[in-house]
C-alpha positions in Angstrom: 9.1 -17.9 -34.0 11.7 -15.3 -32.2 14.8 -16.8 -33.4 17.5 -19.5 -30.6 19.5 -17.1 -28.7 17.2 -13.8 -28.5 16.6 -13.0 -25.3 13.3 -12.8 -23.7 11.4 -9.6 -24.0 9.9 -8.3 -20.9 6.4 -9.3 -20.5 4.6 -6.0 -20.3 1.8 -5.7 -17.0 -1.3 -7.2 -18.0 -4.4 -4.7 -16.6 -6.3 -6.1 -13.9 -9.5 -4.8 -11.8 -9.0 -4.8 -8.1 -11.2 -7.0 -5.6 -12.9 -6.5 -3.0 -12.1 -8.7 -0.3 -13.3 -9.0 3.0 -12.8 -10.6 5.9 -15.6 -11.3 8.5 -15.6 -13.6 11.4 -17.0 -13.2 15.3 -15.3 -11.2 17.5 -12.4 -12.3 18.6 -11.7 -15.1 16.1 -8.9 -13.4 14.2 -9.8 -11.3 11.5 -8.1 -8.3 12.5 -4.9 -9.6 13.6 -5.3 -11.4 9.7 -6.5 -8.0 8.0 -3.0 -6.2 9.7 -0.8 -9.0 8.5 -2.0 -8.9 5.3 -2.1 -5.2 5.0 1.9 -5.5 6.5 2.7 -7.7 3.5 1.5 -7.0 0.6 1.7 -3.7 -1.1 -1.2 -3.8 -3.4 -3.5 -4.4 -0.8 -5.5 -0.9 0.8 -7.4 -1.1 3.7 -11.2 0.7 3.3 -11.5 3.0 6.2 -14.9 2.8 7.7 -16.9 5.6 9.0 -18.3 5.1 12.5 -20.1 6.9 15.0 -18.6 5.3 18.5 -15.6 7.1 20.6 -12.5 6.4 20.1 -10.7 3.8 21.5 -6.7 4.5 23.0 -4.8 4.6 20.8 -6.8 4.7 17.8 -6.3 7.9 15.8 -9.1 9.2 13.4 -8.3 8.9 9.3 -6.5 5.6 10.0 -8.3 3.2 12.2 -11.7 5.0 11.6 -13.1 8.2 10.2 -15.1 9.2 13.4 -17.9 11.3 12.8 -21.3 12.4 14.7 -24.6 10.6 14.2 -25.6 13.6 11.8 -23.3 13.4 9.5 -23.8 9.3 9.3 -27.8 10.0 8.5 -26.9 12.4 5.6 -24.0 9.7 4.2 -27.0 7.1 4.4 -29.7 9.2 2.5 -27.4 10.4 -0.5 -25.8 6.9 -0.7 -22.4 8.1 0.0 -22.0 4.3 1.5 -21.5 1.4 -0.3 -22.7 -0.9 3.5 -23.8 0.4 6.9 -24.7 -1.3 10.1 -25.3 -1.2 14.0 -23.0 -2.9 16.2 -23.5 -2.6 19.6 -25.6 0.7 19.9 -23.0 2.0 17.3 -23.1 3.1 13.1 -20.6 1.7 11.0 -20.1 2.4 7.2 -18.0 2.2 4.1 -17.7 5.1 2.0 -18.2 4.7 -2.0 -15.5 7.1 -3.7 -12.3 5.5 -2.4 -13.1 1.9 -2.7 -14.2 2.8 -6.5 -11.1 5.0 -7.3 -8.9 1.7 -5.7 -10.4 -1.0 -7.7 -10.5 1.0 -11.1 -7.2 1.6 -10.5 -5.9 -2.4 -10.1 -5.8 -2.5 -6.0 -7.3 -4.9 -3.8 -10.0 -3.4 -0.9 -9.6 -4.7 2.3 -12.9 -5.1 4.3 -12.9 -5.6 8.1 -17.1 -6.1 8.1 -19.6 -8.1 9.5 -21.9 -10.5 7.9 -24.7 -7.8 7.5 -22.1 -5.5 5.8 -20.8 -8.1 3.5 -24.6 -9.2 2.5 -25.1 -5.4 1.7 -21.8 -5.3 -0.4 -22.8 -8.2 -2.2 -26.1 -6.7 -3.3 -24.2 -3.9 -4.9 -20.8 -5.3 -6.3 -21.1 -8.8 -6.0 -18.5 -9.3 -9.5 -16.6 -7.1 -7.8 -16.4 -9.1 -3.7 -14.5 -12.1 -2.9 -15.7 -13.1 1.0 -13.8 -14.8 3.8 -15.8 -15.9 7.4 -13.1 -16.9 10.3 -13.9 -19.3 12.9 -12.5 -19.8 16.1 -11.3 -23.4 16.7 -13.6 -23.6 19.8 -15.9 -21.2 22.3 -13.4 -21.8 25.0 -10.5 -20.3 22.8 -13.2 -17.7 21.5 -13.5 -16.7 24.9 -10.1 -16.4 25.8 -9.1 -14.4 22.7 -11.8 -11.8 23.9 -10.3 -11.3 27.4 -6.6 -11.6 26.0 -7.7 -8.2 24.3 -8.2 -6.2 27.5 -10.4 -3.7 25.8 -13.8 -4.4 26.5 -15.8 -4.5 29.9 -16.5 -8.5 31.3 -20.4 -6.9 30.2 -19.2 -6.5 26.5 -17.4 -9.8 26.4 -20.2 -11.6 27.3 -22.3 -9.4 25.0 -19.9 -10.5 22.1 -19.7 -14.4 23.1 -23.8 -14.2 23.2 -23.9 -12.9 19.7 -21.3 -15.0 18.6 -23.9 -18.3 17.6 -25.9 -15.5 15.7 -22.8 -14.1 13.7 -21.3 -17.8 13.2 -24.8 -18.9 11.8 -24.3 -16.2 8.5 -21.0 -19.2 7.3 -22.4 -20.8 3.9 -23.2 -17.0 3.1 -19.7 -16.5 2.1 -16.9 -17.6 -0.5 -14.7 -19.5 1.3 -14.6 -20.6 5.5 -11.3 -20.8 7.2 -10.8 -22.1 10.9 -8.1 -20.5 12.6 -6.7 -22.8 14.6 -3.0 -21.2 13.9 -2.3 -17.7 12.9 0.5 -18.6 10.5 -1.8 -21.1 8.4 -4.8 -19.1 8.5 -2.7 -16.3 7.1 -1.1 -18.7 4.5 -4.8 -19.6 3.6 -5.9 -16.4 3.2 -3.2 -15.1 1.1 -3.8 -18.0 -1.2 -7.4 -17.2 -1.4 -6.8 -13.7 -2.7 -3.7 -15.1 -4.8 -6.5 -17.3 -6.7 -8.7 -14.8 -7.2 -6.8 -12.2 -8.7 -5.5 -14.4 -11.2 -9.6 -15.2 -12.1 -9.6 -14.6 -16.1 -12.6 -11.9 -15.5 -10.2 -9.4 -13.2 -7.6 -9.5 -15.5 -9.2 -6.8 -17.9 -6.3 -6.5 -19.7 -5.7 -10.3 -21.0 -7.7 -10.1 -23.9 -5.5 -7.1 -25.5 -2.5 -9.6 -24.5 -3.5 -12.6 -25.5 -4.0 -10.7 -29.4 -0.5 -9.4 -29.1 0.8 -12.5 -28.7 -1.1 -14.1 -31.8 -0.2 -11.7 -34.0 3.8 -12.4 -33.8 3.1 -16.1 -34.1 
């Protein structure tokens, strides 16, 4: 026993694999507003940077809001499994490349996944220790609806597109982890960041606990 008086020693970084956490939800129901707070606030969070073959949108610039590439180049990612997920939205390829979410968890930081349900099912094939999953809903189709046209980036064709295939999106729910309503931004966020709190603290991600845990027996 450290004798009265001594201070406390610094307790040294226990180890820890990173997760991957993702974020799904119809569009328009919140999870990219939630994905950019969360990647505003927390430091040891990276976002995983999708290739896609649709145009860019304005604004958008390539390397940070997507990797754009042609559908060639997509075919060849798909046939020498250079994806972990891949899927077609809307007449258009999206994917998530292997190397850098591999390199991010082995290295202790959390992957951040803005993906649909058919990504997420894909993801959980291939990683599932690895994938903590999180479905947004909207707190009604009226509000759905009016989230969609608040954008201002899609055609009255492709919002009505998106509200159709809404029902068929919503449907994937007890697929995932853990189901938050956003009925308020603020909360949902608060929600979210306790959900990946939780997680990280899971005994099985904290890889370097056991080495700890011995250190601290032997001085007893």
């Amino acid at each position: 026993m450290a004798p009265a008086g001594r201070k406390a020693r610094t307790v040294r970084k226990i180890a820890r694999r990173g997760v991957m956490f993702v974020l799904s939800s119809p569009s328009g129901a919140g999870k990219t507003t939630l994905s950019r707070l969360l990647l505003r606030t927390d430091r040891h969070v990276d976002l995983s940077i999708s290739v896609t073959t649709r145009p860019k949108r304005r604004g958008e610039i390539n390397g940070r809001d997507y990797h754009f590439i042609d559908g060639a180049r997509f075919e060849e990612m798909v046939k020498s499994g250079e994806l972990l997920e891949w899927a077609e939205v809307f007449g258009h390829r999206y994917g998530t490349p292997r190397r850098p979410v591999q390199r991010a968890l082995a290295a202790g930081r959390d992957v951040l996944f803005d993906i649909d349900w058919q990504g997420t099912q894909q993801l959980r094939e291939k990683a599932r220790e690895d994938l903590v999953s999180v479905f947004i809903l909207p707190p009604s189709v009226g509000e759905l609806e009016r989230r969609l046209k608040a954008r201002a980036q899609d055609s009255k064709e492709i919002i009505g597109a998106r509200m159709a295939k809404a029902a068929g999106e919503m449907s994937h729910w007890p697929e995932y982890d853990y189901v938050i309503v956003n009925t308020d931004k603020a909360r949902a966020f608060a929600e979210v960041r306790a959900i990946l709190h939780a997680e990280r603290l899971k005994r099985e991600r904290q890889i370097g606990l056991s080495d700890f845990v011995r250190a601290l027996q032997a001085k007893l």
